[in-house]
C-alpha positions as CSV (number, residue, x, y, z in Angstrom):
1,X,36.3,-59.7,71.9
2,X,34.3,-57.2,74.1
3,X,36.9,-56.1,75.8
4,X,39.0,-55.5,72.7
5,X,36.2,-53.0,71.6
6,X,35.2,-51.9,75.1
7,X,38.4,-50.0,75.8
8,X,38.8,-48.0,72.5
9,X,34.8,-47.4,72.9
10,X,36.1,-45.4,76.4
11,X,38.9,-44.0,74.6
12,X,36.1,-42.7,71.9
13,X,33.5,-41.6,74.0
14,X,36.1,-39.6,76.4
15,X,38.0,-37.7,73.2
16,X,34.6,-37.0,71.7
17,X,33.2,-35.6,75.1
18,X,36.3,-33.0,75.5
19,X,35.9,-31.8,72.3
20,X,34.3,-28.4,72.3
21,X,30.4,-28.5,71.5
22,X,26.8,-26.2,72.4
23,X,26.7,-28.2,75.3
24,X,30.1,-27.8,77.0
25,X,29.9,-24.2,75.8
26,X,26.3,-23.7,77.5
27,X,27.7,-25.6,80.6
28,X,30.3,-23.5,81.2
29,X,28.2,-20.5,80.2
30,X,25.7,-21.1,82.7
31,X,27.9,-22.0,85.7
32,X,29.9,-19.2,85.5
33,X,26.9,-16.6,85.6
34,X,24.5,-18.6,88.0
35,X,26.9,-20.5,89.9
36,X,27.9,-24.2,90.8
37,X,23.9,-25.1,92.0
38,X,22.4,-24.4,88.7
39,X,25.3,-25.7,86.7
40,X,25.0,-29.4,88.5
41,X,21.2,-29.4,88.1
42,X,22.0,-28.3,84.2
43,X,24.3,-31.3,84.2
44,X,21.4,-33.7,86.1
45,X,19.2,-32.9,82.9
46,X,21.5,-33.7,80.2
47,X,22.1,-36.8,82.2
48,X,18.6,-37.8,82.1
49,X,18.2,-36.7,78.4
50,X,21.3,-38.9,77.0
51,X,19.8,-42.2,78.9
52,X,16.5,-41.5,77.2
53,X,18.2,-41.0,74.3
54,X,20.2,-44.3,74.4
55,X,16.7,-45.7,75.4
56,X,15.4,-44.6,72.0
57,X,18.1,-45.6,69.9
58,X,17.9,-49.3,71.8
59,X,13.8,-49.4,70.1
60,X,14.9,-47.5,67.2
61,X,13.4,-44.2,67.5
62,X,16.5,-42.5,67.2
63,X,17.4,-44.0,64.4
64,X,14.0,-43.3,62.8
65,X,14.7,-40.0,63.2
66,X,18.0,-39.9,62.0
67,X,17.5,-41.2,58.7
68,X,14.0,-39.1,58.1
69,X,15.6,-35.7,57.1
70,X,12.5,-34.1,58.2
71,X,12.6,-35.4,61.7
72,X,16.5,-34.5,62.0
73,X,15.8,-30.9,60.5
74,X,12.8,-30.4,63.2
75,X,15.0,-31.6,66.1
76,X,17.8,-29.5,64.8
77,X,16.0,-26.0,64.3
78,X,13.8,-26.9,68.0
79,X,16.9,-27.1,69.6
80,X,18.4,-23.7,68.1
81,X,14.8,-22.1,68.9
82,X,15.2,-23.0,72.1
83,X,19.1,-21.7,73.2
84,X,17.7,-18.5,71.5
85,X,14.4,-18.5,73.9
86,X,16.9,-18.9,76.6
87,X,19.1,-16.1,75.0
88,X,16.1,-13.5,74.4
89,X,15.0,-14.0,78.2
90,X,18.9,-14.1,79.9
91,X,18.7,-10.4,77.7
92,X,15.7,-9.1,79.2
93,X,16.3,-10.2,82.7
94,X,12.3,-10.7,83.0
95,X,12.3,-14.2,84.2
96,X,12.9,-15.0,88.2
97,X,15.1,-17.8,87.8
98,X,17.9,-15.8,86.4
99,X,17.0,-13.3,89.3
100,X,16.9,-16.0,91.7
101,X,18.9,-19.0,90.4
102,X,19.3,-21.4,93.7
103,X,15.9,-21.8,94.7
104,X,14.4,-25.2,94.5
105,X,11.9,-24.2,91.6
106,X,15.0,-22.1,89.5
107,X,16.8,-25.1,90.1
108,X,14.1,-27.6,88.7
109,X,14.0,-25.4,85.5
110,X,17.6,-25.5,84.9
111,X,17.4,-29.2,85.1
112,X,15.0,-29.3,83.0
113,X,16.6,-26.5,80.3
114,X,19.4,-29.0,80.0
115,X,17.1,-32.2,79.6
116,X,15.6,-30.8,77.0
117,X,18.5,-29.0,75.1
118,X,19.8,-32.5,75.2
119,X,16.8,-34.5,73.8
120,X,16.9,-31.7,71.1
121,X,20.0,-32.3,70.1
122,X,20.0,-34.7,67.3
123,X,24.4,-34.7,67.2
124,X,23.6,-37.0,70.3
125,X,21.6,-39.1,68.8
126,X,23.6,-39.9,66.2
127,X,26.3,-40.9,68.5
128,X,24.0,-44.1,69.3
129,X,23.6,-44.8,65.9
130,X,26.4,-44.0,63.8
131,X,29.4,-44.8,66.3
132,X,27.9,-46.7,69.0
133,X,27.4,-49.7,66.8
134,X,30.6,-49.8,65.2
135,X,31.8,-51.1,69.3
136,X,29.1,-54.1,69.2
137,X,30.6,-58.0,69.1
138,X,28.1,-59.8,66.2
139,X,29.0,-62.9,67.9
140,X,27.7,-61.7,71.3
141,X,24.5,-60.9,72.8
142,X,23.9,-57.5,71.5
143,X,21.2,-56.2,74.0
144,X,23.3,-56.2,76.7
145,X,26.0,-55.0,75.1
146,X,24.2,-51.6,74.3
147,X,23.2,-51.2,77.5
148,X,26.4,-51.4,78.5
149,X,27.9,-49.2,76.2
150,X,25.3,-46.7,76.8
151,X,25.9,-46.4,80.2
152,X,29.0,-46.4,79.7
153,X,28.9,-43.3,77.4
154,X,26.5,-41.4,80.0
155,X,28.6,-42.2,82.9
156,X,31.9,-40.7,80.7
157,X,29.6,-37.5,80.0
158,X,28.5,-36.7,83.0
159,X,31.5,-36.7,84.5
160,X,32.8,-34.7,82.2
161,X,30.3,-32.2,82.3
162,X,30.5,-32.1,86.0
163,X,34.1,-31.0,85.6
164,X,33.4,-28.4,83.4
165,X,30.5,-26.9,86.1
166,X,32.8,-27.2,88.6
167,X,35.6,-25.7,86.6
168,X,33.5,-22.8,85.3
169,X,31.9,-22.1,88.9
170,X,35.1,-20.4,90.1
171,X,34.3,-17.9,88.1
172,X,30.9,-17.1,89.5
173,X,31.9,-15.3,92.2
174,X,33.7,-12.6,90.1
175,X,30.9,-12.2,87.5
176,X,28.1,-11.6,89.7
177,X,29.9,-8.8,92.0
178,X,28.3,-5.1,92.0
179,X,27.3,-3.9,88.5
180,X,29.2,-6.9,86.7
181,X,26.0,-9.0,87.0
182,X,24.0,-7.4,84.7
183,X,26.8,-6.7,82.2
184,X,27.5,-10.5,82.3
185,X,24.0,-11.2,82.1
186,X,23.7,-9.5,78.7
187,X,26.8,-10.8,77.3
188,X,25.7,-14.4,78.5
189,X,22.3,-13.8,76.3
190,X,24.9,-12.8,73.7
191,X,27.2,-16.0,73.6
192,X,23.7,-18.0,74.1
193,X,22.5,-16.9,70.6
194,X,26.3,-17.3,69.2
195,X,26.2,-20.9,70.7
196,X,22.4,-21.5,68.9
197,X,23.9,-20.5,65.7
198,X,27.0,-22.8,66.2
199,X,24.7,-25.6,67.5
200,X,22.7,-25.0,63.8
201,X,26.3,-25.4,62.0
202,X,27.7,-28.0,63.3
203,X,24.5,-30.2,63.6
204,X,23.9,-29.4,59.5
């Protein structure tokens, strides 16, 4: 029985991953203009954020939060007001980690940009709640079988994600020659507030 629902869980997870969302866009996004480093450390944060979301949703946090409409609409507008933070200061080119996007520090706060983009994302949680379930045996012990499926599901995404870094890297080396940088830099604060806005439609 597990198996039966294990493999079209994969199947799922994998279609739903390549299908074009805020976080794929942002990925690719930020790999392109800050290079490979910063896109990986980006990825090591959403990592982080979707196990701590399928922690939640295992206690039921998520799902408290998904069925109180104020909850979902604070996570929802948080999460815009933060990709159009990131947007204001890619614009005004004030902040050293878009200077300086390798060092250890820069690097932390990427990882830490995507942890939290993630966490304020409330799409993802409602993949734990509304579809995860639906690829539970009854008759089996359901603990473990959430775990599973969770790790599953961030295992799926990462890799994933790490593709699309790696992918959107090649790029980097184009964008950030001579007086392309800061042209790129501006039109990267640009598609950062069009992705905020998209990220507000499509979580509605």
């Amino acid at each position: 029985m597990l198996t039966q629902l294990y493999i079209p869980f994969l199947i799922t997870t994998l279609l739903i991953e390549l299908t074009p969302g805020p976080n794929m866009a942002w990925l690719a996004l930020t790999s392109a203009s800050q290079g490979k480093r910063v896109g990986f450390a980006a990825v090591a944060g959403i990592c982080l954020g979707l196990a701590i979301l399928a922690l939640a949703s295992a206690i039921g946090l998520a799902e408290l939060a998904t069925r109180s409409p104020a909850a979902f609409r604070l996570l929802r507008y948080s999460g815009v007001a933060y990709l159009l933070w990131l947007a204001w200061n890619a614009w005004v080119g004030e902040n050293a980690r878009l200077r300086d996007p390798v060092s250890g520090n820069a690097l932390g706060t990427w990882f830490r940009h995507g942890l939290l983009l993630n966490l304020l994302n409330p799409k993802a949680a409602v993949f734990f709640i509304a579809v995860l379930p639906a690829y539970i045996a009854p008759d089996l012990s359901i603990d473990a079988q959430t775990m599973l499926l969770s790790a599953s599901y961030v295992v799926i995404a990462t890799a994933v994600h790490l593709a699309i870094v790696a992918l959107a890297a090649q790029f980097h080396g184009w964008i950030s020659v001579g007086s392309r940088g800061r042209t790129v830099q501006r039109v990267f604060a640009i598609l950062l507030a069009a992705i905020a806005i998209w990220f507000l439609i499509s979580s509605a």
